[in-house]
PDB file of N, CA, C and O in Angstrom:
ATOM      1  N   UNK A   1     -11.929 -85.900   1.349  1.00  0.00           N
ATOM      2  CA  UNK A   1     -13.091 -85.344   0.688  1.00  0.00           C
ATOM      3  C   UNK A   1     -12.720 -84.992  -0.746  1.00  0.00           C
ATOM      4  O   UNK A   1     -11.515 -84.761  -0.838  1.00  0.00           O
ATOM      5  N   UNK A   2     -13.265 -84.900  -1.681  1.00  0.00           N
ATOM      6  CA  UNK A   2     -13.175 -84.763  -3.366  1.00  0.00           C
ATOM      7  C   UNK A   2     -13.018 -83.326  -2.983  1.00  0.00           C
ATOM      8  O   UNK A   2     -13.735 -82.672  -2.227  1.00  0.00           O
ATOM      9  N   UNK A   3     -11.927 -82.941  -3.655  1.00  0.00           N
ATOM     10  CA  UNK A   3     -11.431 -81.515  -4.222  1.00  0.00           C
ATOM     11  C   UNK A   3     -13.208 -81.006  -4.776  1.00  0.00           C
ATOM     12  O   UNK A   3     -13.783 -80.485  -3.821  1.00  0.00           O
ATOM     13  N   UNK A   4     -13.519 -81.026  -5.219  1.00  0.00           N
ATOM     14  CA  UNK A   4     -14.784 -80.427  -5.945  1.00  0.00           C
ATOM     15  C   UNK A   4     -15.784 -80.707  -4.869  1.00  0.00           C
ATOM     16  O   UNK A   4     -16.452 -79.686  -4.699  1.00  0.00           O
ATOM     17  N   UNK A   5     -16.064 -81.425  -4.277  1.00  0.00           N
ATOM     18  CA  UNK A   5     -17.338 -81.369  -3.021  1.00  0.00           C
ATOM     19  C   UNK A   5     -17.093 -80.070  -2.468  1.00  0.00           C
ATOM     20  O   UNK A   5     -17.789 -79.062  -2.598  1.00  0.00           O
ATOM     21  N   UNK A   6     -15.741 -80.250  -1.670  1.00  0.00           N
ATOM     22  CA  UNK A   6     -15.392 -79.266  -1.130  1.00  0.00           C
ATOM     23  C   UNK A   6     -15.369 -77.808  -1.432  1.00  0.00           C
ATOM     24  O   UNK A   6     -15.467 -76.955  -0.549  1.00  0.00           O
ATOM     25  N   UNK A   7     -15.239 -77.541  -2.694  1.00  0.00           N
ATOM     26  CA  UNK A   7     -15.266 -76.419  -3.760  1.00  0.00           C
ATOM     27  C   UNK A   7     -16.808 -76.179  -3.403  1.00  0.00           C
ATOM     28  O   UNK A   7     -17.046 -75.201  -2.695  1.00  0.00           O
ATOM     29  N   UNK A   8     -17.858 -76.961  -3.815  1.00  0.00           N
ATOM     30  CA  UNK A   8     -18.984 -76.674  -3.712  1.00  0.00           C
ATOM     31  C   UNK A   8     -19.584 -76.146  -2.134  1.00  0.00           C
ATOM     32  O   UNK A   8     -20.374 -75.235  -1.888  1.00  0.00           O
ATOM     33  N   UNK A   9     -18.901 -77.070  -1.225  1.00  0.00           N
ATOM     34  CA  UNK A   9     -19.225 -76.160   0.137  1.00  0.00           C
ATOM     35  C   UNK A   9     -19.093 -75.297   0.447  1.00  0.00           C
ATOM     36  O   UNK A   9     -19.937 -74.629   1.044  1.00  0.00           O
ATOM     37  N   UNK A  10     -17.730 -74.886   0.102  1.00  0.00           N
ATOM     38  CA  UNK A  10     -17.155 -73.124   0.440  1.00  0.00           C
ATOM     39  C   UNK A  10     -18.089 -72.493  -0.335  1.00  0.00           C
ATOM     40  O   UNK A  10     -18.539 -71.560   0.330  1.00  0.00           O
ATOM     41  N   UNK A  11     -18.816 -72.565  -1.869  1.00  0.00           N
ATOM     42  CA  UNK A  11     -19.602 -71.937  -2.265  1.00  0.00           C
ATOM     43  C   UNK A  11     -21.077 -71.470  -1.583  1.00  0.00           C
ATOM     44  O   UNK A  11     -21.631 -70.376  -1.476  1.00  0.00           O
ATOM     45  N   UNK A  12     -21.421 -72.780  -1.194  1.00  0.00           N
ATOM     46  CA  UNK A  12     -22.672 -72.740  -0.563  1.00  0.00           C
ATOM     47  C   UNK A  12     -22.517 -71.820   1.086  1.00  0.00           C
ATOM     48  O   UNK A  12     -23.508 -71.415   1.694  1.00  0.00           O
ATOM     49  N   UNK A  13     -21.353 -71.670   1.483  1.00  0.00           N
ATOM     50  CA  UNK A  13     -20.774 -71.361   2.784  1.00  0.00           C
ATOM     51  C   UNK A  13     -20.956 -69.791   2.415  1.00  0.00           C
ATOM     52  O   UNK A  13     -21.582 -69.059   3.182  1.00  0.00           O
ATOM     53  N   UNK A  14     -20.307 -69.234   1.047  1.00  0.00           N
ATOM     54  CA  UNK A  14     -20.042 -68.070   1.022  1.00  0.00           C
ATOM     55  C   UNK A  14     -21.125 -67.254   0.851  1.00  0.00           C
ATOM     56  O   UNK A  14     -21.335 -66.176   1.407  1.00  0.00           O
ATOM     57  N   UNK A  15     -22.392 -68.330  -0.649  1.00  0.00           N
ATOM     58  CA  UNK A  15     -23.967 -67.643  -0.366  1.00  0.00           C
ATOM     59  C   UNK A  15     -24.433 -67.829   0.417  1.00  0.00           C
ATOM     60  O   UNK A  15     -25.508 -67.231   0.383  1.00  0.00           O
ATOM     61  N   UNK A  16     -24.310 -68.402   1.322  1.00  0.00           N
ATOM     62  CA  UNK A  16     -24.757 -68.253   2.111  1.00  0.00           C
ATOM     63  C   UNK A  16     -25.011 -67.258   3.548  1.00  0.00           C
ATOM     64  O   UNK A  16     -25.977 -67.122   4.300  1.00  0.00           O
ATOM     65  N   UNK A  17     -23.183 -66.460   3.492  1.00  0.00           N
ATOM     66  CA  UNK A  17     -22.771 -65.423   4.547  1.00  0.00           C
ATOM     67  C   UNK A  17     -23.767 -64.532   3.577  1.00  0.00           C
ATOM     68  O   UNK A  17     -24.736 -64.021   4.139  1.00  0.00           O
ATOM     69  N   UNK A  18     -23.605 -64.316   2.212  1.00  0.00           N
ATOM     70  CA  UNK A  18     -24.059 -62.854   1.465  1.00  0.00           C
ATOM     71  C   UNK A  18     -25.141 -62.874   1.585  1.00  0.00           C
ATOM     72  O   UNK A  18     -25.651 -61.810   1.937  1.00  0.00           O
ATOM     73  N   UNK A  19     -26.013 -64.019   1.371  1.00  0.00           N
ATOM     74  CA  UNK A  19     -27.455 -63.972   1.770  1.00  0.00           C
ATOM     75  C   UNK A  19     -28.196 -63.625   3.353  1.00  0.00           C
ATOM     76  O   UNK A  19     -29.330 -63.147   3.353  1.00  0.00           O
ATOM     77  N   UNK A  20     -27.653 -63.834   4.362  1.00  0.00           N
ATOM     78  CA  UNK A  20     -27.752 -63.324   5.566  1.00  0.00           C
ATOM     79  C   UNK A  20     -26.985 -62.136   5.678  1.00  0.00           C
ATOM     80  O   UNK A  20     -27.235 -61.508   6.707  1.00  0.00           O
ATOM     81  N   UNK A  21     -25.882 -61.492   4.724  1.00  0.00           N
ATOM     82  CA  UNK A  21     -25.695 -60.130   5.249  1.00  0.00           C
ATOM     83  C   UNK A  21     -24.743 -60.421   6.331  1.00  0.00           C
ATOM     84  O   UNK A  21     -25.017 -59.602   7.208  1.00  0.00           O
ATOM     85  N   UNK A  22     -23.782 -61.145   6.723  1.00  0.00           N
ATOM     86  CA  UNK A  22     -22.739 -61.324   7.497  1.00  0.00           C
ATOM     87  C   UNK A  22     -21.925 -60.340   6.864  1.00  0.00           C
ATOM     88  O   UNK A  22     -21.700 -60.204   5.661  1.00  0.00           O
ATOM     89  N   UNK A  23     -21.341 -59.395   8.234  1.00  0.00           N
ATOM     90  CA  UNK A  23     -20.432 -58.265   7.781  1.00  0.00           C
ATOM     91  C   UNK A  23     -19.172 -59.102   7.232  1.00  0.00           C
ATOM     92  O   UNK A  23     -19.071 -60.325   7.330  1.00  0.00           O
ATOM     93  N   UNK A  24     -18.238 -58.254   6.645  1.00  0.00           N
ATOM     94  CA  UNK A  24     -16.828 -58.957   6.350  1.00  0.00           C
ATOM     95  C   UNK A  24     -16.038 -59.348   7.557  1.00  0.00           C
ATOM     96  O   UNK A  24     -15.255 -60.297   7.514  1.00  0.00           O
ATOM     97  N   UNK A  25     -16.335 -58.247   9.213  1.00  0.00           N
ATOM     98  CA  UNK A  25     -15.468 -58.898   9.926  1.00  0.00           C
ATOM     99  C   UNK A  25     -15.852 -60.479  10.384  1.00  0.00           C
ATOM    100  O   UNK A  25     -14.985 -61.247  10.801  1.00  0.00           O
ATOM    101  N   UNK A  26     -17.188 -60.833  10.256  1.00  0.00           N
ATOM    102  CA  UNK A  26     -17.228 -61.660  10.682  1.00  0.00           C
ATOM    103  C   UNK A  26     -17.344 -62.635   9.883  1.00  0.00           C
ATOM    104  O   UNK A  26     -17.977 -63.544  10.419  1.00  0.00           O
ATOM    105  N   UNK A  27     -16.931 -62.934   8.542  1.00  0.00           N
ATOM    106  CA  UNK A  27     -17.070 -64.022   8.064  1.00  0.00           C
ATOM    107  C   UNK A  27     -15.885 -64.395   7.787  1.00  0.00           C
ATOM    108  O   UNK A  27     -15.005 -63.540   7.888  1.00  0.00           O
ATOM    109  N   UNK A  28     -15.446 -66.019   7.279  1.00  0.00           N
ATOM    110  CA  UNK A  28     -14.272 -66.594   7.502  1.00  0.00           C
ATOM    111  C   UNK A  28     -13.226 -65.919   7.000  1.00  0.00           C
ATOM    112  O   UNK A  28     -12.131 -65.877   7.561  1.00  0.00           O
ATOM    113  N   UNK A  29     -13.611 -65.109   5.454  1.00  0.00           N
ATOM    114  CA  UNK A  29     -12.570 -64.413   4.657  1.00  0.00           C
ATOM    115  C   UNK A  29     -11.291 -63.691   5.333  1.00  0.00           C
ATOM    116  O   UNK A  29     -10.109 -63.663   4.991  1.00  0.00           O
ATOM    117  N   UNK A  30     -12.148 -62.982   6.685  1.00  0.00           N
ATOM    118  CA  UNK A  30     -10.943 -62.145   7.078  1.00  0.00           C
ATOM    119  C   UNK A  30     -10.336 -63.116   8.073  1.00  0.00           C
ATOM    120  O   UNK A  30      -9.146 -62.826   8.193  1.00  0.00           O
ATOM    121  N   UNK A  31     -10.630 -64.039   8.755  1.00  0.00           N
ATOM    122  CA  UNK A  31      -9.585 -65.064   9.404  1.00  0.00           C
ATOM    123  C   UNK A  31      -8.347 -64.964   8.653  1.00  0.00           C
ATOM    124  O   UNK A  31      -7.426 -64.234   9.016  1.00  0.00           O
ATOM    125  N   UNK A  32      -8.317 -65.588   7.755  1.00  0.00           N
ATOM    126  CA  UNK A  32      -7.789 -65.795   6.342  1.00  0.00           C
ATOM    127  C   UNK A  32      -6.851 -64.970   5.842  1.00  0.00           C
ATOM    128  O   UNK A  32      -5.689 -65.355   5.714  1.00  0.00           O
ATOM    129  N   UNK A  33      -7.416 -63.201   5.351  1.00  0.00           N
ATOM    130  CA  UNK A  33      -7.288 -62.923   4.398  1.00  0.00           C
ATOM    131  C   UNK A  33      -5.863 -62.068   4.651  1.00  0.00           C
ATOM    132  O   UNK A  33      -5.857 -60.966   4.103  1.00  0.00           O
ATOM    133  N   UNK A  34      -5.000 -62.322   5.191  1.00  0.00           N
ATOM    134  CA  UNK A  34      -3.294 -61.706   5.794  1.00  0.00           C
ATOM    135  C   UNK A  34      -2.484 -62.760   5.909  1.00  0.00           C
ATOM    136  O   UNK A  34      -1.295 -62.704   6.224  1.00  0.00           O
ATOM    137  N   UNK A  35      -3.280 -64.008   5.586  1.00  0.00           N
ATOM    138  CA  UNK A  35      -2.364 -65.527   4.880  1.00  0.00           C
ATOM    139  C   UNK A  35      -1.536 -65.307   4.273  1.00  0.00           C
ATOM    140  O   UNK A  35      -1.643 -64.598   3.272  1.00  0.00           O
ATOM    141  N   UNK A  36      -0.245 -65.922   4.724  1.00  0.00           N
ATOM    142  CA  UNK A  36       0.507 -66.211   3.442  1.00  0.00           C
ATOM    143  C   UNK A  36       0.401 -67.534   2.825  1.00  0.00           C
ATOM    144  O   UNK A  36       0.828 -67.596   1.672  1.00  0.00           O
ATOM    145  N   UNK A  37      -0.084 -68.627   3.347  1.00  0.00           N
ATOM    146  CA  UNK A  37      -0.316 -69.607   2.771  1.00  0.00           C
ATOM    147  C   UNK A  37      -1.738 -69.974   2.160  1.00  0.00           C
ATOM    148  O   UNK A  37      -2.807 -69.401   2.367  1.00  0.00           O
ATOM    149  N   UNK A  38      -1.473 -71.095   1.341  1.00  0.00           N
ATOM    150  CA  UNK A  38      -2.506 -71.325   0.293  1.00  0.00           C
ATOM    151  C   UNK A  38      -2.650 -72.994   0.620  1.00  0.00           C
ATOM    152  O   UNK A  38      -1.707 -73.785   0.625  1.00  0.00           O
ATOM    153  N   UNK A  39      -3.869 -73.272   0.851  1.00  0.00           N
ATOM    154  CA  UNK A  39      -4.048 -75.035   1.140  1.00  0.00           C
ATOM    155  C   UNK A  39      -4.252 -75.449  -0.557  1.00  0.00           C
ATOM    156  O   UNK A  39      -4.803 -74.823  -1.462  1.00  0.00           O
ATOM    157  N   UNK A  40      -3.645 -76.606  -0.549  1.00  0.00           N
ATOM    158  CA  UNK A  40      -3.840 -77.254  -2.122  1.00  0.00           C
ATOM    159  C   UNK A  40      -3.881 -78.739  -1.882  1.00  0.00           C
ATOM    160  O   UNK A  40      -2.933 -79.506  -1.711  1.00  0.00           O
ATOM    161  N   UNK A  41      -4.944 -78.943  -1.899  1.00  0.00           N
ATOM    162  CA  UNK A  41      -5.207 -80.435  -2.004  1.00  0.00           C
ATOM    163  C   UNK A  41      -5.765 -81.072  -3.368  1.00  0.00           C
ATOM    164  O   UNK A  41      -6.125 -80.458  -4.372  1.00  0.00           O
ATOM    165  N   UNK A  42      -5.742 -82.668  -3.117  1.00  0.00           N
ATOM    166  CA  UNK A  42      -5.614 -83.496  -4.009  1.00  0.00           C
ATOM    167  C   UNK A  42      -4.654 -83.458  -5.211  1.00  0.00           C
ATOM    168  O   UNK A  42      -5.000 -83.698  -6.368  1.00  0.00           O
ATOM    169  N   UNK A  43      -3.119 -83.053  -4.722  1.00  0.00           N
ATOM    170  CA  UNK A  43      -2.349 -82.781  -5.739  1.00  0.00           C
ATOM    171  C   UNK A  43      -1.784 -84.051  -5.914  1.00  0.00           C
ATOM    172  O   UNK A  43      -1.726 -84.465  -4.756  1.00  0.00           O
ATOM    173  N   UNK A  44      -1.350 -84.890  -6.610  1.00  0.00           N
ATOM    174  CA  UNK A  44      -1.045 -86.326  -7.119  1.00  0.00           C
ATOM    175  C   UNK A  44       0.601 -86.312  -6.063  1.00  0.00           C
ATOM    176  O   UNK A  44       1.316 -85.355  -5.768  1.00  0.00           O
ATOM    177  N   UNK A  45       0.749 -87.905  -5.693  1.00  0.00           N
ATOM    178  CA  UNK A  45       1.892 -88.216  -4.939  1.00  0.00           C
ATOM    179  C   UNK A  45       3.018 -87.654  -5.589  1.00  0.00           C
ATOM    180  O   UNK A  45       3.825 -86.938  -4.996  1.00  0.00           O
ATOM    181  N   UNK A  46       3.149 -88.133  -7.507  1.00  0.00           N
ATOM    182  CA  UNK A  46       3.849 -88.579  -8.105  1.00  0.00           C
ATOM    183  C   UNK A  46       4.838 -87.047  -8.478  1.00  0.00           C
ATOM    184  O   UNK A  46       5.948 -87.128  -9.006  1.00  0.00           O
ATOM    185  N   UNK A  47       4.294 -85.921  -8.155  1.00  0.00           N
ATOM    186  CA  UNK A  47       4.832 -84.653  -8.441  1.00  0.00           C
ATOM    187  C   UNK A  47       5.835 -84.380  -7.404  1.00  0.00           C
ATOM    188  O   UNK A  47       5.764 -84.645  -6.204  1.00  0.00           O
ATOM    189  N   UNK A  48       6.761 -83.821  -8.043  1.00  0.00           N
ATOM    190  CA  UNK A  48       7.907 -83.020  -7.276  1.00  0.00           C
ATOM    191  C   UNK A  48       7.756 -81.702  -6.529  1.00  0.00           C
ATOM    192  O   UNK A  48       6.690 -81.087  -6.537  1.00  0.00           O
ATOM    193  N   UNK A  49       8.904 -81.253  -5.844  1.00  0.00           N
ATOM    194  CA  UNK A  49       8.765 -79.941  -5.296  1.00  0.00           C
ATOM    195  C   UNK A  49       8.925 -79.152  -6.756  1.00  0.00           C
ATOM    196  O   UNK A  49       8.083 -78.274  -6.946  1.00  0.00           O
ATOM    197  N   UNK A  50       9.763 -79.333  -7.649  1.00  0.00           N
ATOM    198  CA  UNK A  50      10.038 -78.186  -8.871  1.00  0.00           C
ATOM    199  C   UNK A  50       8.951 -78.334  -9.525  1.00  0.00           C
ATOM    200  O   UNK A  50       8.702 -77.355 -10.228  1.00  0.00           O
ATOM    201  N   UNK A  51       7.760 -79.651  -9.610  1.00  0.00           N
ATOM    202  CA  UNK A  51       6.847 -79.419 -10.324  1.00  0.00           C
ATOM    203  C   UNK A  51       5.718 -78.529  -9.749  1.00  0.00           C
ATOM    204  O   UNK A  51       5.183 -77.713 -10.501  1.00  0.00           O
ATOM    205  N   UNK A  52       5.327 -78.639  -8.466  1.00  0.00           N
ATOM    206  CA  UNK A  52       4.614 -77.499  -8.259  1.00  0.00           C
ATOM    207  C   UNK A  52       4.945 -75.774  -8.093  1.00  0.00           C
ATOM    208  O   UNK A  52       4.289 -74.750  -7.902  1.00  0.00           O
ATOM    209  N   UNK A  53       6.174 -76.101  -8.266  1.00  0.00           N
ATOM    210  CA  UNK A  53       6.857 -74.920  -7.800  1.00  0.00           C
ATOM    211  C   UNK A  53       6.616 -74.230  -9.824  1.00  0.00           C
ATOM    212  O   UNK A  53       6.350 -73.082 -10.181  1.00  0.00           O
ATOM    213  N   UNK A  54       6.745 -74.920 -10.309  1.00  0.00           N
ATOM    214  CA  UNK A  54       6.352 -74.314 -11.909  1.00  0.00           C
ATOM    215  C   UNK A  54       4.704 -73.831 -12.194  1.00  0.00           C
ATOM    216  O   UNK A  54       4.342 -72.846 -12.838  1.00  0.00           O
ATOM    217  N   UNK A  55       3.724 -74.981 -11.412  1.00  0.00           N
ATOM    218  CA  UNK A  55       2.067 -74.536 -11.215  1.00  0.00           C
ATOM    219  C   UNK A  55       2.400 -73.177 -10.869  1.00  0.00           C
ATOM    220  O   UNK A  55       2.306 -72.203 -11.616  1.00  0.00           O
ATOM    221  N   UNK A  56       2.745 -73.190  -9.831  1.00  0.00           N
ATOM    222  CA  UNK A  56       2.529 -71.951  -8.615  1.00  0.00           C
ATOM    223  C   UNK A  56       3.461 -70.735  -9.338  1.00  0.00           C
ATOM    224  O   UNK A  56       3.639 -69.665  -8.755  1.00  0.00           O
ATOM    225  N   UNK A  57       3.961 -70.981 -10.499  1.00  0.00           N
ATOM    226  CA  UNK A  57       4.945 -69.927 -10.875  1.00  0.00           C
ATOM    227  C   UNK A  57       4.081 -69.195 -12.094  1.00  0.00           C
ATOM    228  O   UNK A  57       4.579 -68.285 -12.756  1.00  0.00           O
ATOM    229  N   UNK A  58       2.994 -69.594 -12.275  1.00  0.00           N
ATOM    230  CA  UNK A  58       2.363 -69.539 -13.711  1.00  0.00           C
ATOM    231  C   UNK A  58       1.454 -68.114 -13.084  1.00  0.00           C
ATOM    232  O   UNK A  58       0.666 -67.514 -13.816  1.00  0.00           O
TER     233      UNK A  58
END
C-alpha cells in the first residue's frame, strides 16, 4: 500500500474515533501506546542499518 494512502487512513480512522466519542481505552492508540517499536515502511532497499540508524538519531 503507498506510505501516504495509508497515512490518510489512520487519519480518517482517528476522525473518525473523535467524532463518535470513542473513549481512549478503547481506541487503537492505547493497544499501542507502551510500544517500544515504531513500524516504518516504504524505506528504500538501498539503505543501510547505519543509515537509518542516523534518520532515527535526528
Amino acid at each position: 500500500m503507498n506510505p501516504l494512502t495509508l497515512v490518510k487512513r489512520i487519519q480518517k480512522i482517528n476522525s473518525k474515533e473523535a467524532e463518535l466519542g470513542i473513549s481512549e481505552q478503547a481506541s487503537w492508540h492505547s493497544k499501542y501506546k507502551d510500544s517500544a517499536y515504531v513500524f516504518v515502511g516504504g524505506v528504500p532497499f538501498d539503505l543501510t542499518e547505519g543509515d537509518l540508524l542516523a534518520v532515527f538519531a535526528q
